[in-house]
C-alpha positions as CSV (number, residue, x, y, z in Angstrom):
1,X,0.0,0.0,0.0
2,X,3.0,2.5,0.8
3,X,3.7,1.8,-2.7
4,X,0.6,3.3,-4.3
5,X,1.1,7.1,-5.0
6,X,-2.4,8.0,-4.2
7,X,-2.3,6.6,-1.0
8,X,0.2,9.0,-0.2
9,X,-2.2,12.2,-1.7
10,X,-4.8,10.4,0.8
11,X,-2.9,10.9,3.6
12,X,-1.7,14.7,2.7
13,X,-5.5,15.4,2.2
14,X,-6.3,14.0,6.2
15,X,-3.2,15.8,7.3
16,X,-4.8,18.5,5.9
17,X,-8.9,18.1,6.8
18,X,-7.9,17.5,10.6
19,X,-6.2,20.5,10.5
20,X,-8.8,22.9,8.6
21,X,-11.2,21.5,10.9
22,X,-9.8,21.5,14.0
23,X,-7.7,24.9,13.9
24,X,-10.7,26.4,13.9
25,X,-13.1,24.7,16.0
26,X,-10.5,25.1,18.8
27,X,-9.7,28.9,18.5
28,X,-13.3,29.7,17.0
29,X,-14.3,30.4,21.1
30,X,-11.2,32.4,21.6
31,X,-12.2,34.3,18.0
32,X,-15.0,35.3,19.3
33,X,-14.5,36.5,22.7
34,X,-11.6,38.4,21.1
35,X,-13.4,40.0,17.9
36,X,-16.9,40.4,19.7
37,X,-15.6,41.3,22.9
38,X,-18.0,39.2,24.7
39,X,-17.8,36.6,27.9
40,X,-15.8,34.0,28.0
41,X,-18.8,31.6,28.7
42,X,-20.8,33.0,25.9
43,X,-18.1,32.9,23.4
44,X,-17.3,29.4,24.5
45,X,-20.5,28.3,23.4
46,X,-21.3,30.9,20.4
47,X,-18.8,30.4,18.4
48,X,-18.0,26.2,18.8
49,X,-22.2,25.5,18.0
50,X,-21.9,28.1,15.2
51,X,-19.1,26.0,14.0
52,X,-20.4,22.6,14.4
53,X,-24.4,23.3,13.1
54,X,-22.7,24.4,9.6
55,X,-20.4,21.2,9.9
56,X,-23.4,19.1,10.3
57,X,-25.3,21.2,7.5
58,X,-22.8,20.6,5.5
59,X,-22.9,16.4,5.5
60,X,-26.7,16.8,5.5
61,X,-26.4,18.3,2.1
62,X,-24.1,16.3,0.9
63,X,-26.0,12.9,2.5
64,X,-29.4,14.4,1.1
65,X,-27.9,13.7,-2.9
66,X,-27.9,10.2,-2.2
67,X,-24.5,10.6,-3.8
68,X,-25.4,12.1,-7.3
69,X,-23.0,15.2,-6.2
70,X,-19.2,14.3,-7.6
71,X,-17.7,14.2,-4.2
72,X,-13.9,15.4,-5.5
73,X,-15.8,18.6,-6.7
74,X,-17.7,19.3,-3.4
75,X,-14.3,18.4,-1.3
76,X,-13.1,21.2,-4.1
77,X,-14.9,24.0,-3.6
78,X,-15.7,23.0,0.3
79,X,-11.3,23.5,0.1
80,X,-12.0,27.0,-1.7
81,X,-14.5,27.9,0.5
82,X,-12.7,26.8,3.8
83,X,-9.6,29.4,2.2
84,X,-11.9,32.1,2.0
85,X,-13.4,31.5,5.7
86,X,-9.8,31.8,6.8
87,X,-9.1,34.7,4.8
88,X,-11.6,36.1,6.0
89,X,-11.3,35.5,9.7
90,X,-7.6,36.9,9.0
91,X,-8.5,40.0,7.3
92,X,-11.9,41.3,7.8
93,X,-11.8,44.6,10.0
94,X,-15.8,43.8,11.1
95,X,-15.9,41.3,13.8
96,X,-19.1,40.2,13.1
97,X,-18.1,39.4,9.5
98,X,-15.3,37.3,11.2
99,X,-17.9,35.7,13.0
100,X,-19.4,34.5,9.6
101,X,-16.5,33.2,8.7
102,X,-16.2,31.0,11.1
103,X,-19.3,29.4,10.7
104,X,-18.3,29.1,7.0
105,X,-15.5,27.5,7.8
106,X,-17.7,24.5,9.3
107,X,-19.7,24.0,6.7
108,X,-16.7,24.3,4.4
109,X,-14.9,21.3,6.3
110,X,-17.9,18.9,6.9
111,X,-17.2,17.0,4.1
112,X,-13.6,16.9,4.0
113,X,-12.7,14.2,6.8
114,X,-15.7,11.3,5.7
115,X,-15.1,12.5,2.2
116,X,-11.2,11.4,1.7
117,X,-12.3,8.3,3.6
118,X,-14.7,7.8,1.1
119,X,-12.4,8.5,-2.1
120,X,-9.6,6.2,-0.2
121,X,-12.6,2.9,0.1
122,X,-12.8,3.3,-3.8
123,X,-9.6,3.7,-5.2
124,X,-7.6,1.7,-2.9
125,X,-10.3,-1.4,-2.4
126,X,-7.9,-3.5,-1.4
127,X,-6.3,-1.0,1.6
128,X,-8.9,-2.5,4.3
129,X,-8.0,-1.9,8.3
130,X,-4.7,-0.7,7.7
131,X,-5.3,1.8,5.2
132,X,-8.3,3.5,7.6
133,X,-6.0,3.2,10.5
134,X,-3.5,5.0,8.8
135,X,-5.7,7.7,7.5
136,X,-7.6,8.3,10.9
137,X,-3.7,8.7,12.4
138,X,-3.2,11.4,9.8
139,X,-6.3,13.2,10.6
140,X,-5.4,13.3,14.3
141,X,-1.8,14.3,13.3
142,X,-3.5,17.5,11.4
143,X,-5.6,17.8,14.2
144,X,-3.0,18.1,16.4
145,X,-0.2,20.3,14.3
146,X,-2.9,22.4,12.8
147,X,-3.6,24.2,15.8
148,X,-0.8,24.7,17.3
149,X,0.7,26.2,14.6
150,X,-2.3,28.9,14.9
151,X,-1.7,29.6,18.2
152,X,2.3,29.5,18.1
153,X,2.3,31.9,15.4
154,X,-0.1,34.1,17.2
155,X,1.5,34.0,20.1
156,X,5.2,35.2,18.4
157,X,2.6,37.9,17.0
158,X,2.3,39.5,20.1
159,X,-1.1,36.9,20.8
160,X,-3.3,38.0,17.7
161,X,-5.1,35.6,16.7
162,X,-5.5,37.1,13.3
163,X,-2.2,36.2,12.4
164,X,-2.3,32.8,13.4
165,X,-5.6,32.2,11.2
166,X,-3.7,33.6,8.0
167,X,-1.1,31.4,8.9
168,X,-3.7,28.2,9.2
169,X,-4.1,29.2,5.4
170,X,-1.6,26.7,4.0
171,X,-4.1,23.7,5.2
172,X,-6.9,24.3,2.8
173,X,-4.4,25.8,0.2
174,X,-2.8,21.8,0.3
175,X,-5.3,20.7,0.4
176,X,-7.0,21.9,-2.9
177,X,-3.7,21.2,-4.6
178,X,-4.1,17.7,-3.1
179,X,-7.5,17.3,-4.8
180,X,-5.9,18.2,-7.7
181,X,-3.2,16.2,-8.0
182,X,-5.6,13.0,-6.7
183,X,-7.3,13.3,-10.2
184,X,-3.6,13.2,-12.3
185,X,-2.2,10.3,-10.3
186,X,-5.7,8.4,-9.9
187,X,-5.1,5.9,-13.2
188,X,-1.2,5.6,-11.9
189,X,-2.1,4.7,-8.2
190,X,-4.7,2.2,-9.6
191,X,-2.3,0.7,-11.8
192,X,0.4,-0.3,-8.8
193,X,-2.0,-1.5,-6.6
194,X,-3.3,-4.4,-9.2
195,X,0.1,-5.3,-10.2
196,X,0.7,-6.3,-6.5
197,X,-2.2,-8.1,-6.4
């Protein structure tokens, strides 16, 4: 399996979802408390629900085609979006359009954790245990290293949080390439995994 280059983009991709997803949902309270100027208690529970109702929205949408959307295209522009949401949480001098970018951003990465396991079940049939063990790893390693990134750079930027998020942009921006480059090296992936067989 460590042989198949699209194993390889698979696990780039959960690198990448873990840390889109949880860079945000773990400085979204933070965000707000700092933007809004609100409680701590209120901001603790704004801005996580805001984030998780769009992240649930956004696998109701995608669970509602009954899988006639092409899921690389949704993961595509759910990666575009999610870029945006972080640009925007980065740049925008209105707090409450911060705000909206946040929950953006959770509709935007919904899809992106069950969707790479879903691409992965399909073109690497043969991957079984192994394969999802490795990809949930990933997605906990992004988990892990995208946030802390966020708050190491904000923290060296004098703790603005701002900076940090802009930062976080390199997650969704690899991870669109990663889409892209799935779709090039699908046929060639495909190809070494039946020759082992």
């Amino acid at each position: 399996m460590f042989q198949v280059p699209i194993f390889w983009v698979m696990m780039i991709l959960m690198i990448c979802a873990g840390a889109c997803e949880f860079s945000m949902a773990q400085w979204a309270s933070a965000y707000t408390e700092s933007a809004l100027g609100i409680a701590k208690n209120a901001g603790d529970i704004l801005g996580p629900c805001l984030f998780a109702v769009a992240q649930g929205m956004s696998r109701t949408v995608y669970g509602k085609s009954d899988g006639k959307m092409d899921l690389k295209r949704f993961m595509l522009v759910s990666g575009g979006l999610c870029l945006i949401c972080y640009l925007l949480v980065a740049f925008s001098p209105i707090p409450a359009m911060g705000l909206i970018g946040c929950f953006l951003c959770g509709f935007s990465v919904g899809i992106m954790w069950p969707g790479t396991m879903s691409i992965a079940s399909k073109q690497i049939p043969l991957g079984g245990t192994a394969m999802f063990a490795l990809l949930a790893m990933a997605g906990d390693l992004g988990g892990a290293i995208g946030p802390g990134l966020v708050g190491a750079i904000s923290q060296n930027a004098g703790d603005n949080l701002k900076a940090g998020m802009l930062a976080g942009c390199i997650f969704p921006a690899v991870l669109i390439a990663s889409i892209l480059l799935m779709g090039r090296n699908y046929s060639a992936g495909t190809t070494a995994l039946h020759r082992e067989d």
